[in-house]
C-alpha positions in Angstrom: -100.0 89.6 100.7 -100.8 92.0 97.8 -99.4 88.7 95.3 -102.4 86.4 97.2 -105.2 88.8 97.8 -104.8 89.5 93.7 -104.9 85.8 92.8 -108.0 85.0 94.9 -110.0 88.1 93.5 -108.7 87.0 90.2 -111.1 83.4 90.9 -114.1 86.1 91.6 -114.1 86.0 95.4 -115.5 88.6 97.4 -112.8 88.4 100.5 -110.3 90.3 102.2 -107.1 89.3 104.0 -105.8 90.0 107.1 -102.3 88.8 108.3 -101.4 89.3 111.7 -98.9 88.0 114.4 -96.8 86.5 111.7 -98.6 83.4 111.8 -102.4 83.7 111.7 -103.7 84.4 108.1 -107.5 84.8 108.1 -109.7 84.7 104.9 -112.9 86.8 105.7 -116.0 87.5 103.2 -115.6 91.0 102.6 -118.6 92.3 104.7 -117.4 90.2 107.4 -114.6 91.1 110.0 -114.4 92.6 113.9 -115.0 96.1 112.8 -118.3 95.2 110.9 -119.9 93.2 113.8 -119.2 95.6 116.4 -121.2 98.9 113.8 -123.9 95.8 113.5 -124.3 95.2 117.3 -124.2 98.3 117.7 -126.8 99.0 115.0 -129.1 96.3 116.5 -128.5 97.5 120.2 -129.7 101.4 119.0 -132.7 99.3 117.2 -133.7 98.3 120.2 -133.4 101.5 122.2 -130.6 100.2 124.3 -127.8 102.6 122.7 -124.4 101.9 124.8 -123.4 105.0 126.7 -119.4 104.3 126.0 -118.1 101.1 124.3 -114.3 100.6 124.5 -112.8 98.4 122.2 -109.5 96.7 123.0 -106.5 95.3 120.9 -103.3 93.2 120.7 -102.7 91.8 116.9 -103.4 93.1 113.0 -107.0 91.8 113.2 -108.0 94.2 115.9 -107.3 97.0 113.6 -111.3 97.7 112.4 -112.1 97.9 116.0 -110.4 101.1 115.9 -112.5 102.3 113.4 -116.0 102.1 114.2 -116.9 105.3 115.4 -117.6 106.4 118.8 -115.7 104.1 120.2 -112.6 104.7 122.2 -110.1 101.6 122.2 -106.8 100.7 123.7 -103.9 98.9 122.4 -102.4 96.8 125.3 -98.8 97.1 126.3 -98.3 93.3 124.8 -99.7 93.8 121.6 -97.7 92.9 118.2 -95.5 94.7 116.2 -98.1 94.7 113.3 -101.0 96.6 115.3 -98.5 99.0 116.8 -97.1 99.8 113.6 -100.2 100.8 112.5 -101.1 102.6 115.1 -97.7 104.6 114.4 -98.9 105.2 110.8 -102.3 106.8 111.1 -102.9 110.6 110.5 -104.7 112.9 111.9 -106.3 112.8 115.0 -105.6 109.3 117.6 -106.8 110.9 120.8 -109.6 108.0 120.7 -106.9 105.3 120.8 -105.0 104.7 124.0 -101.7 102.8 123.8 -101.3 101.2 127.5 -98.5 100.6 129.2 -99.5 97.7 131.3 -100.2 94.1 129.7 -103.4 92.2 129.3 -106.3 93.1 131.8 -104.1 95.5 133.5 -103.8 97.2 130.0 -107.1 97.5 129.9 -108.3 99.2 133.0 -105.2 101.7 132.3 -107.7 103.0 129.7 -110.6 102.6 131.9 -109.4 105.2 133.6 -106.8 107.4 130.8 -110.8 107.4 129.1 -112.9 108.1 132.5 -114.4 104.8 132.5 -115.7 104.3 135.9 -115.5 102.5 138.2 -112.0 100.9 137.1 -111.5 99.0 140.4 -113.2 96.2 141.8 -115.2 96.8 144.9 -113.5 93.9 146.7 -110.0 95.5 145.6 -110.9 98.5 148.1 -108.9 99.1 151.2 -111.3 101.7 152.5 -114.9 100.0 153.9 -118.2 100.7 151.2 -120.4 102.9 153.7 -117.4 104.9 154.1 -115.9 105.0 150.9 -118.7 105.4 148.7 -120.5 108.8 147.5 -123.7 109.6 146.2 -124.3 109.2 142.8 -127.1 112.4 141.5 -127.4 110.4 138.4 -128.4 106.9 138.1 -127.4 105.1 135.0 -127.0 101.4 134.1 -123.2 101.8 135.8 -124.7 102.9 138.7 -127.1 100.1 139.0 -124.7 97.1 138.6 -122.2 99.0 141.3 -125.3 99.0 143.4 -126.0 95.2 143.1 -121.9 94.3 143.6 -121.3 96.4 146.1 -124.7 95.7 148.6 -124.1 92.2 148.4 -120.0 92.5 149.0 -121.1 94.5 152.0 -123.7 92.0 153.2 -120.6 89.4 152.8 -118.5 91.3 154.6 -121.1 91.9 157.6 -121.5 88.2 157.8 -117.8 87.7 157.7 -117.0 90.0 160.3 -114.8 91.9 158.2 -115.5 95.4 158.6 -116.5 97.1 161.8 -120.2 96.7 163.3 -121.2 100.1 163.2 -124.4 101.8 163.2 -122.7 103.2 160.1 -121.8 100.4 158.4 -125.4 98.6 158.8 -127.3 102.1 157.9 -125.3 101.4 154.4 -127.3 98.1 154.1 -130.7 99.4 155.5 -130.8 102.4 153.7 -130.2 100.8 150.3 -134.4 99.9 150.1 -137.5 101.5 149.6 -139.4 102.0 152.2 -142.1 100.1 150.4 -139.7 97.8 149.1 -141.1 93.8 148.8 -139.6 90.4 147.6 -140.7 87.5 146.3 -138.3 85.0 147.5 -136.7 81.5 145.8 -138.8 79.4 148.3 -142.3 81.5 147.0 -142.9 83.7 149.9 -143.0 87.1 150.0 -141.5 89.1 152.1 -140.1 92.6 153.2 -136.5 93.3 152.5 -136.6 95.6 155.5 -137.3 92.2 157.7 -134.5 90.5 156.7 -132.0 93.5 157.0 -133.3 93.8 160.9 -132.4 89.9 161.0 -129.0 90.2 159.6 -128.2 92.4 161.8 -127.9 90.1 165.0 -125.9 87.9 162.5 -123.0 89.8 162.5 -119.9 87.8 162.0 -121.8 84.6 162.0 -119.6 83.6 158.9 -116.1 84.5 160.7 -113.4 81.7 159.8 -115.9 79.8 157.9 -115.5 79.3 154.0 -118.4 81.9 152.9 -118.3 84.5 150.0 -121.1 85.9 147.6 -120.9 87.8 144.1 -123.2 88.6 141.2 -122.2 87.0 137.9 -124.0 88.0 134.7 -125.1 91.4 136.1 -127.2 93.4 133.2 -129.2 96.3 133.6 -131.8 98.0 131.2 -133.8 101.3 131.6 -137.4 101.2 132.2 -138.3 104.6 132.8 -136.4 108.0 133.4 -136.3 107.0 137.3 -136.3 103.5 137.3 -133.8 100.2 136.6 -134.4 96.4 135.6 -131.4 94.8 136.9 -130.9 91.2 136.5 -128.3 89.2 137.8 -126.9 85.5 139.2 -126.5 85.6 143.0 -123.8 83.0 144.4 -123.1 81.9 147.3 -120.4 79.9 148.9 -120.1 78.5 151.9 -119.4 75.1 154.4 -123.0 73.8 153.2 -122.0 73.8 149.2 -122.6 76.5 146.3 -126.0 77.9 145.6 -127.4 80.2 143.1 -130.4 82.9 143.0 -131.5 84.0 139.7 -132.5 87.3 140.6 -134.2 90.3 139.3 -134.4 93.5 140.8 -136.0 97.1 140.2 -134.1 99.7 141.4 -135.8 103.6 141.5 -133.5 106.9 141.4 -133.3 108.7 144.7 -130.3 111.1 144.8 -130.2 110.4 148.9 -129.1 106.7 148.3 -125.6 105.2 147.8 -125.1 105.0 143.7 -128.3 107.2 143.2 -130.8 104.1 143.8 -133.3 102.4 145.8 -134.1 98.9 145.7 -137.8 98.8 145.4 -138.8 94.9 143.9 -136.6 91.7 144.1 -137.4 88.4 142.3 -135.6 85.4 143.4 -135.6 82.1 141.7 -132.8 79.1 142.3 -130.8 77.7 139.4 -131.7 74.1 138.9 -128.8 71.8 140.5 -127.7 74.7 143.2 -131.0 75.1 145.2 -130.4 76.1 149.0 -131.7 74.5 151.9 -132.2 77.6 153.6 -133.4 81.2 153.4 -131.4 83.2 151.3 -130.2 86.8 153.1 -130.9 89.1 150.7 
């Protein structure tokens, strides 16, 4: 390595090497590299006043190594990584408390660090055994965390209520109900608008409508930015499966801080639109 990366600055190039797995041998311009486009889009993200509050960088061969040292950034080095990266790791000085060697593989490597760094919420909502309107707390502090939990977790809820899976409890519908404004309003995919509050009251008498039926839903793209001190743009692609096909609502939501809801937050404005080629035939329930 020292022998080739001599020779090719010798011919006047401006590069760098980087060796890793004992196979892949990448030629990169100097400025270029994993560790300088994470301080760029970083750089470009605190530009634009939308500053991450924790980034965690992750790792598994020689080429992750500039991850590692962008600062304030935690990273992890997965369980499966290669000799090369762990070798390194084993030779740095000073203080490592930032880098979290896993000892699970892969994914599961990864949300080992979620939590080892405090990284919530490391488990999926549909991974819990305990039902949302019991399990969940109140958040004081709403943050852009907070707001995607509150989109994934209302509308696992609402699948579950349709489903039959969890109990139909005052408690368990209060959960849905009390997640909106009391002024909340929506415009809907078909044009209308509505209240939210309307179509809560009819999902109710549809409990377990969906019960041994093929029917699931889930956000997909979910991104969040601050508008105000007390107030969320949230944007997201709502699916839904079922007998009748696959449709999509492109949907954008404002969602206010109110320490008495679930996740700290209120939904006060919904936007629907449907994503050309999975348009529904009927209302959508949210």
């Amino acid at each position: 390595m020292p022998t080739l990366l001599a020779k090719l600055l010798e011919k006047g190039l401006d590069i760098k090497l980087i060796y890793s797995g004992g196979l892949d041998l990448d030629v990169l311009p100097r400025a270029a590299g994993k560790g300088q486009a994470l301080r760029y889009l970083l750089q470009k993200l605190k530009a634009e006043g939308r500053v991450p509050q924790q980034t965690l960088v992750c790792g598994d061969s020689g080429n992750d190594q500039e991850l590692f040292s962008v600062d304030n950034v935690c990273g992890v080095i997965v369980a499966n990584a290669k000799d090369e990266l762990l070798q390194w790791h084993a030779d740095q000085v000073g203080d490592k408390s930032h880098i979290f060697v896993a000892t699970e593989n892969c994914a599961a490597g990864i949300i080992e660090a979620m939590k080892h760094f405090g990284l919530e919420p490391n488990v999926s909502p549909r991974d819990r055994t305990v039902p949302l309107s019991v399990h969940d707390k109140l958040v004081p502090k709403a943050d852009a965390g907070a707001a995607a939990r509150e989109v994934v977790e209302y509308l696992l809820l609402t699948e579950q209520w349709l489903r039959g899976d969890i109990s139909a409890s005052e408690e368990v519908f209060r959960r849905l109900k009390f997640g909106l404004a009391k002024d909340s309003s929506r415009v809907c995919a078909w044009g209308t608008i509505d209240s939210p509050h309307k179509e809560i009251e009819n999902l109710q008498a549809q409990y377990g409508s969906q019960r041994g039926k093929v029917f699931h839903m889930w956000a997909d793209r979910v991104r969040s930015m601050k508008l105000s001190d007390d107030s969320w743009l949230v944007r997201f692609d709502k699916w839904e499966r079922s007998d009748a096909g696959l449709t999509c609502v492109l949907t954008s939501a404002v969602l206010q801080s109110n320490v008495e809801f679930p996740n700290g937050l209120c939904w006060k404005l919904i936007h629907e639109t449907w994503l050309k080629g999975y348009e529904g035939s009927a209302p959508v329930r949210k």
